[in-house]
N, C-alpha and C positions, 0 to 999 in steps of 0.2 A: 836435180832432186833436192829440196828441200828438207829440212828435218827438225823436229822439235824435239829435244834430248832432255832424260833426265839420271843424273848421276849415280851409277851403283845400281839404277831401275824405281829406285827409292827417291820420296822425298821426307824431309823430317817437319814432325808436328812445330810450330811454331807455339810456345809457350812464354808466360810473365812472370815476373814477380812485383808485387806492388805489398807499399811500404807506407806508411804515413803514424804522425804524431802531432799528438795536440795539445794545447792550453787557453783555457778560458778561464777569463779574471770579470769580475763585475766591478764597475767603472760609478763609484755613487752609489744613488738610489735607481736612475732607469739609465745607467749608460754599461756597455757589452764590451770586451775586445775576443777575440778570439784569434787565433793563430795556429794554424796546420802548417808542417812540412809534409810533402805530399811526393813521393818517386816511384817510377817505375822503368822496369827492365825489363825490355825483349830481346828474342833470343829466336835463332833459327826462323828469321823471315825472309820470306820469298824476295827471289827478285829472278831480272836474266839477264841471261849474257848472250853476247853474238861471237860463236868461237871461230867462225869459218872466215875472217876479213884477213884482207893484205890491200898494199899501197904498190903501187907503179911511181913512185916518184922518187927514189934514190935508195940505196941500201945503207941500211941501218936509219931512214926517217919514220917516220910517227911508231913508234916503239911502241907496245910489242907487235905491230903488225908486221909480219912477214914482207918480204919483197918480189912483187911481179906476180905468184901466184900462193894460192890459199894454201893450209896445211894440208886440206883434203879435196884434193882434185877430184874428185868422186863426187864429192855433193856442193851443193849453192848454200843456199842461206842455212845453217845449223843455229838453230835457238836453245841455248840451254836453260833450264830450268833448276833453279837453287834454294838452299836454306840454310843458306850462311852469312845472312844479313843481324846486324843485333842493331839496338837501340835504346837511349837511356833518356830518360826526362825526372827531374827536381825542379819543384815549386815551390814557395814558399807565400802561402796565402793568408790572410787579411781581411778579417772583417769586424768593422766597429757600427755598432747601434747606439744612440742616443736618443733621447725625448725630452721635451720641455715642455709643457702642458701640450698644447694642440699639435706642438710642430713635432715632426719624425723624422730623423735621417737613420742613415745606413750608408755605409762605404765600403767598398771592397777593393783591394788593391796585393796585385800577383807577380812577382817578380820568380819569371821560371827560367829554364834555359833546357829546348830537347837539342839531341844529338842523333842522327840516325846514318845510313850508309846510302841509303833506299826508302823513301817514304813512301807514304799510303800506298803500304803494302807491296810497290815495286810491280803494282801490276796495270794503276791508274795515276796516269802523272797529277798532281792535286793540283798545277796549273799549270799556265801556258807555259814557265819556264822549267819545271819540273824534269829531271832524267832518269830515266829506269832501269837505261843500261850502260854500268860502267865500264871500261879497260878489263879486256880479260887477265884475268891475275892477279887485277890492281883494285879489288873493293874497297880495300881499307884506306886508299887516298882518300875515298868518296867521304868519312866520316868526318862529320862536319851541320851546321846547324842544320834540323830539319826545314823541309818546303815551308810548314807551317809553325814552324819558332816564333811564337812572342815573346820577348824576353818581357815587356813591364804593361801592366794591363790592369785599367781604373775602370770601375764601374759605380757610378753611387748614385742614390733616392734620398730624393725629400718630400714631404706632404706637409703641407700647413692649412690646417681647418680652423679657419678664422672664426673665433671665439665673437657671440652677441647673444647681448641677454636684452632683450626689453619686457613689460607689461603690456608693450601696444601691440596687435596683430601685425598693423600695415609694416613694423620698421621691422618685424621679424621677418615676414615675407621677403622685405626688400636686401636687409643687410644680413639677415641670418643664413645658414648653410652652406655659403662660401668654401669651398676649398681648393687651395692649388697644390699641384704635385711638377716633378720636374728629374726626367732620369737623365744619365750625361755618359757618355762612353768615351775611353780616350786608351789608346792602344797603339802601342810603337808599332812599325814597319814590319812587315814579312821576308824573308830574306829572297836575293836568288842569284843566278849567277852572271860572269861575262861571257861568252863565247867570243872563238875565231869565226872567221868565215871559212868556207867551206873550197878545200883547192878543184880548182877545175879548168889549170894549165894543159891544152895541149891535149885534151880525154885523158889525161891520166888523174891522180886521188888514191881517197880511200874507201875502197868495196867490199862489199860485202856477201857477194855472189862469185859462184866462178862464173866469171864474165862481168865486163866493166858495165853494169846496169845497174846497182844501186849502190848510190853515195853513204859513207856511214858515217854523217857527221852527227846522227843522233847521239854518239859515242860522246862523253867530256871533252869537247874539242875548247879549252878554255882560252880565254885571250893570256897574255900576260902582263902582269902591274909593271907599272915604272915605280919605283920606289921614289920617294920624297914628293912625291906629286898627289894635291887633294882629291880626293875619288869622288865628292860628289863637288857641285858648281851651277847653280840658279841662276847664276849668266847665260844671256841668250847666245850660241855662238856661231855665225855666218855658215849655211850651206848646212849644218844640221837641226838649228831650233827653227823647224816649218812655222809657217803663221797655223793657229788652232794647237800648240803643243806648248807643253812647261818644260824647260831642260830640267833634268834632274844628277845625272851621271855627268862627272867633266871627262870628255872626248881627248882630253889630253893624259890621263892618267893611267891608258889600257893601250897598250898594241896585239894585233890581231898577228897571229902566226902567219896566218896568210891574207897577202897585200889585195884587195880588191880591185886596185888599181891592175895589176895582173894577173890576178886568181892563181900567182906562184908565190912562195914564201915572200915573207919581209928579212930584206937583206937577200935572196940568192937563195938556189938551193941548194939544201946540204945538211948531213945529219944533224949537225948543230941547230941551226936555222929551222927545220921543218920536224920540230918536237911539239906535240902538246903542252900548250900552256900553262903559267906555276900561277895563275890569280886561285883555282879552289873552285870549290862547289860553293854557294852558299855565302860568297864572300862580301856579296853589299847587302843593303837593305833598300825597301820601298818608304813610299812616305807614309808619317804614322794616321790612326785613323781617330777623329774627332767629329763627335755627332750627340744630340740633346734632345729632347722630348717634352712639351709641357702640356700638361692637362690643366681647366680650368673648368670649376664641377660648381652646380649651383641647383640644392634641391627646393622642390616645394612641397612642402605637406600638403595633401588633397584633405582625407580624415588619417583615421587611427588605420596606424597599419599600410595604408598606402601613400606613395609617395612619388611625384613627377620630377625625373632628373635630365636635369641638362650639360652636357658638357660641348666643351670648345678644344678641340686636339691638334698640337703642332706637333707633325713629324720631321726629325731635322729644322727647328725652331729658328735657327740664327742662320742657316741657308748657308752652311759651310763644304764647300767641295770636299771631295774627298776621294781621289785618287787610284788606281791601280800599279800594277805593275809594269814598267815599258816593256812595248810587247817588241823592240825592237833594242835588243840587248845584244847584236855584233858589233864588233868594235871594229874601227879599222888600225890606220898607222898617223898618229899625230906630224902635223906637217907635210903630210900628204892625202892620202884620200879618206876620207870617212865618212858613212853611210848614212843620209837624212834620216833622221829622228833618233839616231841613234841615245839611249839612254832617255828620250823625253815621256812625258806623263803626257796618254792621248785619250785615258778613257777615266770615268770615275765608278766606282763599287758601292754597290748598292748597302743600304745600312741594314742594323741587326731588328730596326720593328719598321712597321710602313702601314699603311693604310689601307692597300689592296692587294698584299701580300707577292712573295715571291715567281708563283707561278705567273702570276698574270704581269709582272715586270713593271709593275705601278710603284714598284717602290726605290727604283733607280733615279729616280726626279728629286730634283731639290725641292726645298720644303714645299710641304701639303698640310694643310689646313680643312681639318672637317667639325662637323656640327652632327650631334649624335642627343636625340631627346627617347626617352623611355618612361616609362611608369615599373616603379617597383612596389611590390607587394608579398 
């Protein structure tokens, strides 16, 4: 029998506080600064737990799971249901305007940092490497950068509306109503984590049912860091960087709890040996994101009032990749076995504008180029 449980019968409202302060200066005659500190704080957010797991693999291994059998022999999967998660974000934001006759910028530049236990809400993981359900007893290990943590985030605009004055029609038509615009996005890495592999010596592990039928490596099974060793590494390295992949993660910097080479601990088994790992939720990052925009706009006066525009649109202009997350983030044991593609870059993420929008998936392409002609009036 299954069960989804909630504490006391009750669950508590999830509630914020949000805080911010500002200052704006004028910079000259047309130039802007402005600057926000911007924070917020939750409080009592959802997440679950899985209280009903135990390990068959040694007594006193993967802590707090019991050994050989569940708390509650009476029921299978127990899911609880909570509102004991918090979470905190501070930004500090950025934005300057200037003008010089025809030309216009604008800059925006965010340097924040969230913290949370449990992201997007702890009920949908916000990506592939996302977890929802920590250690029972143990939430508070989990806090730590959120899923979606950008720590430094540029955004900026320019337009320049080339300036021409003639008496002739024909050089107006030709050289007059010119303009170009040009937006740029540029944003550090996403975080996420390392995991172990998952034991599966022998039919024994860690379940989550009474009866050895499901694994619960969904649980922070994390690898652990070798101290003094670089964590990331763009060297290609034998038998993990497949052809079609970027290494990103270095394979030597993570050992996995348990050896994939025998699906039993690294080193033996033994309480020691067959703990969850100390690397963290949250502990690397992906690669940052870099992507540009340029419009190039050219009207013609028909008469008064109406007018035919032309523009020329590059999305992602300078045809820069741009990366996801490895969707293959187990680690193994350095100097022995470790898992192809482990930490490499196999996919790239589609940008924040595109030409044929999200839904239709036209916008996960490198650059596109269109032509867009209208009459305004």
């Amino acid at each position: 029998m299954s069960l989804n449980t909630f504490p006391s019968g009750t669950l508590k409202t999830p509630y914020y506080y949000q805080y911010n302060l500002g200052i704006e200066q004028q910079i000259g005659t047309r130039g802007n600064l402005r600057a926000d500190f911007v924070g917020t704080r939750g409080l009592h957010e959802p997440f679950q737990v899985q209280l009903n797991g135990y390990q068959t693999v040694c007594d006193g291994c993967f802590a707090p799971f019991p050994y050989q059998q569940p708390l509650d022999q009476r029921s299978g999967n127990v899911n609880e249901f909570r509102t004991d998660a918090n979470s905190s974000y501070a930004g500090l934001q950025t934005v300057y305007t200037q003008q010089w006759g025809g030309l216009t910028l604008r800059g925006n530049y965010t340097l924040s940092h969230c913290l949370d236990e449990v992201s997007n809400g702890g009920l949908l993981a916000f990506s592939t490497q996302g977890l929802l359900s920590p250690l029972p007893g143990e939430l508070r290990r989990q806090y730590a950068n959120c899923d979606y943590d950008v720590r430094h985030n540029v955004s900026a605009f320019g337009l320049y509306q080339v300036p021409f004055h003639s008496s002739r029609a024909v050089l107006r038509q030709i050289f007059g109503g010119w303009s170009f615009s040009e937006t740029a996005f540029l944003h550090s890495g996403l975080p996420f984590s390392v995991l172990s592999q998952p034991y599966i010596a022998n039919g024994n592990g860690v379940f989550q049912a009474n009866g050895a039928s499901t694994v619960q490596f969904n649980a922070p099974a994390y690898a652990n860091r070798l101290p003094g060793v670089s964590v990331y590494s763009k060297n290609a390295v034998t038998g993990v960087t497949v052809a079609g992949t970027k290494q990103w993660l270095n394979p030597n910097a993570f050992v996995s709890v348990v050896d994939p080479a025998t699906g039993a601990c690294t080193g033996g088994d033994s309480p020691v040996n067959c703990q969850f790992g100390d690397s963290g939720r949250n502990s690397v990052r992906g690669p940052h994101y870099t992507s540009s925009d340029i419009y190039i706009t050219k009207t013609f006066p028909i008469r008064e009032g109406i007018t035919f525009r032309l523009d020329a649109q590059m999305f992602n202009a300078f045809n820069h990749p741009n990366f996801a997350l490895p969707s293959q983030a187990e680690a193994g044991v350095p100097g022995g076995s470790i898992p192809a593609r482990f930490g490499t870059l196999q996919s790239t993420i589609s940008p924040p504008t595109g030409l044929l929008g999200v839904g239709l998936g036209g916008d996960s392409s490198p650059r596109m180029i269109a032509f867009q002609g209208r009459i305004e009036f």
